[in-house]
N, C-alpha and C positions, 0 to 999 in steps of 0.2 A: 504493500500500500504506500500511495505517493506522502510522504510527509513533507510538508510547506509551513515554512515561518517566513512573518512578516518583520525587517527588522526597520524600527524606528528611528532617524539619525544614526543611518549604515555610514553616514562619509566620521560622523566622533570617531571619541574613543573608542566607548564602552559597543558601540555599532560597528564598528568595523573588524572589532577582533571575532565578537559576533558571529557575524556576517560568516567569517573564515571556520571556524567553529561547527557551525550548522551546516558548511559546504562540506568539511571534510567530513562528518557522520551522514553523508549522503542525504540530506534534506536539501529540497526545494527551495532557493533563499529569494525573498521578492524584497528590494530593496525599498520604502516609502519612500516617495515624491512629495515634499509638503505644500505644493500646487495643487492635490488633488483631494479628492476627498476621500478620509482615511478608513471611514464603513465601505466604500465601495473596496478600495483595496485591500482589505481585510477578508474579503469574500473568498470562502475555501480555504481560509489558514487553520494550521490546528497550533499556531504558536504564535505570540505578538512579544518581541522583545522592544521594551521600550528603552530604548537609548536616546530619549527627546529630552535636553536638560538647558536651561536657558545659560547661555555663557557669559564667564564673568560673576555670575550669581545674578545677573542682571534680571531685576523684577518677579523674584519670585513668587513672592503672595499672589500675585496676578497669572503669570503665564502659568503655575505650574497646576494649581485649579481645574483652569482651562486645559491643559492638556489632560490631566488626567480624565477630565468627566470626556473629551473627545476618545479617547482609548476605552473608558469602561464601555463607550456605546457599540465603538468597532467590535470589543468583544461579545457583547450580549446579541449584538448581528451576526455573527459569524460563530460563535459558541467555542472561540479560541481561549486557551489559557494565556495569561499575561505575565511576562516574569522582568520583575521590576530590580534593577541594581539598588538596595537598601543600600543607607548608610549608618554612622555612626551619634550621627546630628539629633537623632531622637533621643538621647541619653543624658543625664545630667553631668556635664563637667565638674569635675572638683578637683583643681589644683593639688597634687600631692606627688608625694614619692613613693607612696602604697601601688601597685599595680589592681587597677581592677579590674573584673572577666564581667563584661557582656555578653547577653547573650538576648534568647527568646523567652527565658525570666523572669529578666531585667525591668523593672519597672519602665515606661517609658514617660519622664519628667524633665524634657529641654528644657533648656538653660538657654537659648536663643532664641531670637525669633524664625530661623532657617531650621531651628528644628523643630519648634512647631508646625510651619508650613510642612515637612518633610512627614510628621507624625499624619496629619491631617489627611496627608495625599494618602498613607495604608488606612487611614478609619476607613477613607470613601471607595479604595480596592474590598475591604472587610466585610461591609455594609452595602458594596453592591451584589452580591452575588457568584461573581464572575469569579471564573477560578483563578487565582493567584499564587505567583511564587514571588515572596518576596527575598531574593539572595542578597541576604546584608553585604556589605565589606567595609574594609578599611579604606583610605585614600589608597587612591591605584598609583599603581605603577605600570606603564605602561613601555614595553621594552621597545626602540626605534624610533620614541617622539621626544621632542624635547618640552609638552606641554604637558607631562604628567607631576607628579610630585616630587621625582626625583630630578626632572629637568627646569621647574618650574622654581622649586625651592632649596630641595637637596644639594642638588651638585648645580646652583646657578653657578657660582663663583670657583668651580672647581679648576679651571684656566689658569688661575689666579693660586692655585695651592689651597684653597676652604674646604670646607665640608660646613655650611649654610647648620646652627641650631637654629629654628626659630622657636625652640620651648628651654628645656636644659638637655645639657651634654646626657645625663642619664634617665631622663623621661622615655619610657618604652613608648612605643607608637603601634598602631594595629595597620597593616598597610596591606593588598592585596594585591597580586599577581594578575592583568587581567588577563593574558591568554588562560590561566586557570582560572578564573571566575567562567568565562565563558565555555569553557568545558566542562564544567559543573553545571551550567545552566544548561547544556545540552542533554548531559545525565539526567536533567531533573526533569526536564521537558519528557524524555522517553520513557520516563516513568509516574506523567504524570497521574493517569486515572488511579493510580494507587495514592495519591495522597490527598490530604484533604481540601477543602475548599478552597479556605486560604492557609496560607505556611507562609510563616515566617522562618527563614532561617539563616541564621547566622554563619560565613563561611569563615574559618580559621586559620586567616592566611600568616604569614610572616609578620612577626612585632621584631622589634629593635627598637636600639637607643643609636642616637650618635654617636657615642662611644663605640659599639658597636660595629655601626656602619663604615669609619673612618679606617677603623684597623683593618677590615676585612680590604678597604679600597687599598690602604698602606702596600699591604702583602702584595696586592696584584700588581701594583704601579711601582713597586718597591723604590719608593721616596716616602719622607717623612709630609705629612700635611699640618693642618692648625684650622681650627674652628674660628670660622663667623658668626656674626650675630645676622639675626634676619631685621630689615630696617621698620622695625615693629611702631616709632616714634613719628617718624617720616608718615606712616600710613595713618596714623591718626590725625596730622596735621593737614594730611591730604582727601582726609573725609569729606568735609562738608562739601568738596565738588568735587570728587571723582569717586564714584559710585564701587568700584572695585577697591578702593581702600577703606573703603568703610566697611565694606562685606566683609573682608578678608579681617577687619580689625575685632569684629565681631567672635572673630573664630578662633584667635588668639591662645583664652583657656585651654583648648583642646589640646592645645601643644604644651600646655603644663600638666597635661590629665594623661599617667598613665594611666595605661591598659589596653586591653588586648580583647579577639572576641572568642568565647569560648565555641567548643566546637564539637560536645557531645550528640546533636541532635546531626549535625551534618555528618559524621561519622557511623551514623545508626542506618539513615540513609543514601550513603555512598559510602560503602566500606571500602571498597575495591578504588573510591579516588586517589592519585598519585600526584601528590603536588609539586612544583617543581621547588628542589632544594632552596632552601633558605640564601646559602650563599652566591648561589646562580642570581637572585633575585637581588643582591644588592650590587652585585657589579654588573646589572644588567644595564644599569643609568650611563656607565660606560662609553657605551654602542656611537650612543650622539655627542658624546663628549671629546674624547680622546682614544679611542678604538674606533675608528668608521668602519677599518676593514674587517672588524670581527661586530657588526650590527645585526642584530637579530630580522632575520626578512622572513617572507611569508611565505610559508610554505605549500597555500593551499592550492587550487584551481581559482582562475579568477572568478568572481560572484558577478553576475547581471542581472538585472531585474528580472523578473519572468512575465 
């Protein structure tokens, strides 16, 4: 039987790795056009990944509303499961050096206004009906771009000798793999009729500190480096008109809030997932940095819309 996913913002991140994802487990991939209308395109999927996320963080409380109640409708048209990239923004930060475990537990009490909107967007997956997977994660890492977290914040100034703290040298961070997000979301989709209506689940990807991540870069580059500060001052000064420093100033605690996401329920159903090594995943920021010729490329079949 032909199996077809619709993927939402296939040119993003979290849509393109996706995209590749779904090609190689031999599914059907239709890429969304946002020219069109997304119930009609939706017609005949048995999967809607939504990778639609407003960039910059620009105007959440509004667009992200809106898109979601546009995909509960594609869904309940089309009677496709939805599997949404969770994050960690539904959770309450608290500044310490205790390591916390999130999980599908975890009370959810943002500390933000991005994480209430983000809480909001699963009440109204929950309460529509529609079958949902919500696969939590940590900030991505994306191997081959320079606009994920490790190219975005991590290793900006790595040129330069850094390794970027913007919390402290030993605050753990929860961070996720996405070409392994995306093969978990493929897992999950193929088995979805066996799970429940909605699921939350938390995926348990790679945590570290800076401390951490520096040695590990150390070894491979074998030169000494030294920590930056992330220009955390600067972005507050630069709030009142520029709408990306104020988002990002918002988000600030997170980076003082260790913890990580636990991963007993995701382990329960994917035993058999194989995630890629821990250390793979921190010198993968590498690739666009200072290794071009060892860049992680894609190995699939090209995707075209269908």
């Amino acid at each position: 039987m032909t199996k077809t996913v619709l993927i939402l913002g296939a040119s993003g991140k979290i849509g393109s790795f996706a995209a590749e994802a779904f090609w190689n487990a031999g599914w059907t991939v239709r890429r969304y056009d946002r020219s069109t209308d997304m119930t009609a395109a939706a017609k005949g999927a048995d999967v809607i990944v939504n990778g639609l996320n407003p960039p910059a963080y620009h105007d959440w409380a509004h667009i992200i509303p809106a898109i979601t109640a546009q995909v509960i409708a594609a869904a309940k048209a089309s009677g496709a499961t939805v599997i949404v990239p969770g994050n960690v923004y539904n959770f309450a930060f608290r500044p310490g050096r205790t390591t916390q475990t999130w999980d599908e537990t975890t009370p959810q009490a943002p500390t933000t206004r991005k994480g209430r909107v983000r809480k909001e967007m699963e009440e109204a997956y929950a309460a529509s009906g529609v079958r949902t997977i919500i696969l939590r994660a940590g900030s991505f890492i994306a191997p081959g771009r320079e606009d994920d977290t490790m190219g975005a914040i991590l290793l900006r100034d790595l040129a330069k000798g850094k390794v970027t703290v913007p919390g402290r040298p030993d605050t753990r961070h929860a961070y996720t793999y996405l070409p392994d997000w995306a093969r978990a979301a493929v897992m999950l989709a193929e088995r979805r009729e066996s799970l429940s209506r909605f699921e939350d689940i938390p995926m348990p990807g790679p945590h570290f500190t800076p401390v951490e991540l520096k040695s590990a870069l150390e070894a491979e580059l074998g030169r000494k480096l030294r920590f930056g500060g992330f220009p955390w001052a600067l972005m507050r000064l630069a709030s009142p008109f520029w709408e990306l420093a104020r988002e990002m100033s918002e988000m600030k605690p997170l980076w003082f809030t260790s913890h990580r996401l636990g991963g007993a329920k995701f382990a329960r159903l994917l035993p058999e997932f194989q995630p890629t090594p821990v250390a793979n995943v921190m010198l993968s920021g590498l690739a666009s940095q200072v290794h071009p010729d060892k860049a992680v490329r894609s190995g699939g079949q090209p995707v075209t819309a269908q």
